[in-house]
C-alpha positions in Angstrom: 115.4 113.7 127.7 113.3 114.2 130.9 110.5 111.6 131.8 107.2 113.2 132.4 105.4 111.8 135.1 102.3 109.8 135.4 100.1 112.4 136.0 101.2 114.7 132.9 100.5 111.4 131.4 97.1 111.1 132.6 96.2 115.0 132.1 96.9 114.6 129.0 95.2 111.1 128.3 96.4 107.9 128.2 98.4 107.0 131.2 102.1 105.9 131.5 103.3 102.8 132.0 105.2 102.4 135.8 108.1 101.0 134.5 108.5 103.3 131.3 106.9 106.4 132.3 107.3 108.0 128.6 105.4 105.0 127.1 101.5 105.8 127.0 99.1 102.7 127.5 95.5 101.5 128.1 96.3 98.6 129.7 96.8 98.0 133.7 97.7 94.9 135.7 94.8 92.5 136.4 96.3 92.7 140.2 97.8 96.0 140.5 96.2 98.4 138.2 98.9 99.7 137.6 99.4 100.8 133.8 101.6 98.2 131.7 103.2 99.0 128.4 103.5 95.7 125.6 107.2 94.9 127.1 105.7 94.6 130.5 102.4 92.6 129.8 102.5 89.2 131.0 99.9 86.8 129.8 97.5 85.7 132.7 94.4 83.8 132.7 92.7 87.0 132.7 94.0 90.3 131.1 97.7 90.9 131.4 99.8 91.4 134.9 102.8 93.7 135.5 106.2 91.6 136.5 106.2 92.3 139.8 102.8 90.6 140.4 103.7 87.5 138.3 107.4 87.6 140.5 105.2 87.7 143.5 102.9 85.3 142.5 105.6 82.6 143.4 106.0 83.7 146.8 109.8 82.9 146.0 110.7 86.2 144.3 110.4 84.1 140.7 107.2 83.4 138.3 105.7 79.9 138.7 106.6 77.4 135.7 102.9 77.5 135.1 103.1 81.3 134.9 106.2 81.6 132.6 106.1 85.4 131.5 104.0 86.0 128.0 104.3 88.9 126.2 101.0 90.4 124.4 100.6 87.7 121.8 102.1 85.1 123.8 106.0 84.9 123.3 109.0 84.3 126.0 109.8 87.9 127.6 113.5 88.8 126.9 116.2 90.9 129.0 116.7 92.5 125.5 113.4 93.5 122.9 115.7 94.7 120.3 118.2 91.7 119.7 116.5 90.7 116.3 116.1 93.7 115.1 119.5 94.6 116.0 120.9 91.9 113.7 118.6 92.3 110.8 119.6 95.9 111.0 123.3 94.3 111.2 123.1 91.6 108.2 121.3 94.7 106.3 124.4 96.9 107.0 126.7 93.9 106.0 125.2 93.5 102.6 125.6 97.2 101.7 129.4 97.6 103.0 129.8 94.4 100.8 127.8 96.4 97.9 130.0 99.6 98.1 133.1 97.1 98.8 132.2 94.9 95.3 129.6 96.6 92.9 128.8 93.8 90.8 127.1 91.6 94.0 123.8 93.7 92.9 124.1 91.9 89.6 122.9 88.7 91.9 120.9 90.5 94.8 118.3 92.3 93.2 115.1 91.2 92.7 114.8 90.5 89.0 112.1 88.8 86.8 114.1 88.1 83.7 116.7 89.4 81.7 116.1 90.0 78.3 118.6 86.6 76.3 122.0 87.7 75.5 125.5 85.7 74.5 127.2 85.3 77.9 124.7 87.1 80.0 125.7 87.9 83.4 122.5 88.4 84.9 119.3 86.2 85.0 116.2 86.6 86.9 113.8 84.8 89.2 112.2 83.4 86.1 115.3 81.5 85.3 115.2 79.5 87.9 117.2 82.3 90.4 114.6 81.9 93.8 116.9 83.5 96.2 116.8 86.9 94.7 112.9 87.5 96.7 114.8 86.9 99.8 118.6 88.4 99.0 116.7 92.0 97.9 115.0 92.2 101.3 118.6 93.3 102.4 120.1 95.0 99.5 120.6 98.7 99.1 122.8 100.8 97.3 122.6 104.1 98.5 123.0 105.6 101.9 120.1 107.4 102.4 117.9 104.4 101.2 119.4 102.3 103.8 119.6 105.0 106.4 115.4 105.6 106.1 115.0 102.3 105.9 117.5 101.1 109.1 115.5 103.9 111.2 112.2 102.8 110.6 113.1 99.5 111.2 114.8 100.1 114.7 111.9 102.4 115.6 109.4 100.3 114.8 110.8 97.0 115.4 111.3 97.5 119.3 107.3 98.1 119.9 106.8 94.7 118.0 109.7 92.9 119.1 108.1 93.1 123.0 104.7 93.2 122.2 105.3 89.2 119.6 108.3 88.2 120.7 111.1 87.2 119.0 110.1 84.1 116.8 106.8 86.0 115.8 108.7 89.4 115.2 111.2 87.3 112.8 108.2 85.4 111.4 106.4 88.8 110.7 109.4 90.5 109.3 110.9 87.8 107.0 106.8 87.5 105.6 105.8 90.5 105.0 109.4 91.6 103.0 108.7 88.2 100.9 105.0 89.8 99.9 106.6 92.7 98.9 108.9 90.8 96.3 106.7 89.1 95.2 104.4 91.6 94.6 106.8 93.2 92.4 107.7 90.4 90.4 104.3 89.9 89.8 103.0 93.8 88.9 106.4 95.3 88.0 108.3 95.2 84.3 110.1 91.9 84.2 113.5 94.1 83.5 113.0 96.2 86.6 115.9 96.1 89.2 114.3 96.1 92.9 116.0 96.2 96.0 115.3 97.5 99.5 114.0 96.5 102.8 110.8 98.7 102.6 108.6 95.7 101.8 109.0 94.6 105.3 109.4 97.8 106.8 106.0 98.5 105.8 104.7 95.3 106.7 105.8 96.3 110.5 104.4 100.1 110.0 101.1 97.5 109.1 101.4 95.3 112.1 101.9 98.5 114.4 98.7 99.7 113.5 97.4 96.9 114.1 98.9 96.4 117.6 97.6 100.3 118.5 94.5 99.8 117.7 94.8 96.2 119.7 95.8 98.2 123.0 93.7 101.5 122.5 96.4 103.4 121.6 96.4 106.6 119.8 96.4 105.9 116.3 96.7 109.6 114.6 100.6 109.7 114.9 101.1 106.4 113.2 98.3 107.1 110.2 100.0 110.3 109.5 103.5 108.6 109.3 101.9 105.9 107.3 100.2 108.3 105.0 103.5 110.5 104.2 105.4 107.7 103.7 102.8 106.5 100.8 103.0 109.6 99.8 106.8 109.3 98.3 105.6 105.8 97.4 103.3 106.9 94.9 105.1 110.1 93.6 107.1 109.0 90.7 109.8 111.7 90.7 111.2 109.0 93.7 111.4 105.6 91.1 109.6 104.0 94.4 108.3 100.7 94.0 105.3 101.1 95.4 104.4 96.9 94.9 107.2 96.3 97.6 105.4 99.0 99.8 101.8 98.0 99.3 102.5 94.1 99.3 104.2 94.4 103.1 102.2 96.6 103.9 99.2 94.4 103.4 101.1 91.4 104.6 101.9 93.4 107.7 98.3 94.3 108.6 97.0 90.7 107.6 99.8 89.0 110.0 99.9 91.3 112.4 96.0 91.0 113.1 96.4 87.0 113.7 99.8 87.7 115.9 97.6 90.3 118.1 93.5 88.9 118.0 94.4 85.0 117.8 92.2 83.4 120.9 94.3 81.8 123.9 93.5 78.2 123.6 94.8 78.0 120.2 97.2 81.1 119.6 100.0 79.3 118.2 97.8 78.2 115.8 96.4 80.7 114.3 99.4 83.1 114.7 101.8 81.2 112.9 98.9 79.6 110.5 97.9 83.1 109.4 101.8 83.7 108.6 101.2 80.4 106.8 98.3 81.0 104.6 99.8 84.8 103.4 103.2 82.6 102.9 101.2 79.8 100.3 99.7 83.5 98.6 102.9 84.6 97.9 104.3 81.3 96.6 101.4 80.9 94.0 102.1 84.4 92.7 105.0 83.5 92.2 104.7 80.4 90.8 101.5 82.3 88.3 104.1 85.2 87.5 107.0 82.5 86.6 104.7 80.9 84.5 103.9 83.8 82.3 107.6 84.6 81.9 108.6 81.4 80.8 
């Protein structure tokens, strides 16, 4: 596909950033000016600098130790912005081959509240004592174009967040937001009812990249509208949706996402990985609340 240059860019709006020309953004180089997307923002003590100035900066052609490269909320640039969302997208894929391969592994994947008692039951629930099913359903699905919609939004999505968090942040807001979802549904759904999918923290990413637009001035119409169809299917019941999955990342997502992008400087760590934290403790006392009904 052909690149269109910075000025189309600029007629049209938004700049493009000089290093990825296709990527619109409102932010420049504190040194430069010139416009920086979130994979090349480095942290400075003022704003964000492209990687050439922080390069520079050394006078040796690399970035001071004091001026290790940042990326928008503060994590270790990589060579690679996809590498954790290339192996969730692998360990999802690895689950369904296993799925198609042997069947009866949904028996212990899906997310479950109880089953009702039975001689020689099979299949328990997370009210039996069965924890691992909130996490194990973040990366079940059974049929292909459930895990095809879900593996696309996922690697569309999870680049933009990948190099605008980092990769510790990325993971922490992934594996979070996909645990609200479950438990969301254990807590609002029928305790019978089978749930499986990665949609819970797909949508918590479709929350934090609203959040991150908004952060960096961006456009936000094309996301809203994408965000607003997909909620669409959520709630139409012809699709047997679970919508507590969707609405439970989502939520996470924005909640999470907001600490990763807004958290001050002196203390980002902090509050990043404490807002993570305190959405975390939510979802364990609904669960714990939910369990206690059950049993």
């Amino acid at each position: 596909m052909d690149q269109e240059p910075d000025s189309a860019h600029q007629a049209q709006g938004l700049p493009g950033c000089y290093r990825h020309p296709d990527r619109e953004t409102g932010v420049r180089c504190t040194r430069c000016e010139r416009p920086i997307c979130p994979e090349c923002m480095v942290s400075a003590s003022v704003g964000f600098q492209c990687p050439d100035c922080v390069r520079s900066g050394s006078g040796t052609g690399h970035p001071p130790a004091a001026s290790t490269p940042r990326t928008l909320a503060g994590g270790t640039v990589t060579a690679d912005t996809r590498l954790v969302t290339k192996i969730l997208i692998g360990i999802n894929l690895a689950v369904y081959l296993a799925v198609q391969i042997r069947p009866s592994l949904l028996n212990d994947l899906v997310l479950l509240g109880t089953w009702p008692p039975a001689p020689f039951a099979p299949t328990q629930g997370v009210a039996d004592g069965e924890w691992w099913r909130m996490v194990t359903s973040m990366f079940t699905h059974e049929q292909i174009w459930h895990i095809g919609f879900n593996m696309l939004s996922l690697w569309w999505l999870g680049g933009l967040l990948e190099a605008a968090l980092g990769r510790s942040r990325y993971l922490c807001l992934y594996l979070v937001s996909g645990l609200a979802g479950s438990a969301l549904a254990y807590l609002a759904a029928t305790p019978t009812t089978a749930t499986l999918g990665a949609s819970g923290a797909v949508f918590g990413l479709f929350g934090a990249t609203a959040v991150l637009m908004r952060r960096l001035n961006y456009d936000m119409r094309p996301i809203i509208a994408l965000l607003a169809i997909n909620l669409v299917f959520t709630f139409n019941p012809s699709f047997n949706i679970s919508w507590q999955a969707h609405i439970g990342g989502l939520v996470a997502g924005v909640i999470i996402g907001y600490g990763m992008v807004h958290a001050p400087r002196e203390h980002r760590a902090l509050v990043q990985y404490g807002t993570a934290a305190l959405v975390l403790a939510v979802v364990v006392v609904l669960t714990l609340l939910r369990t206690a009904q059950l049993t």
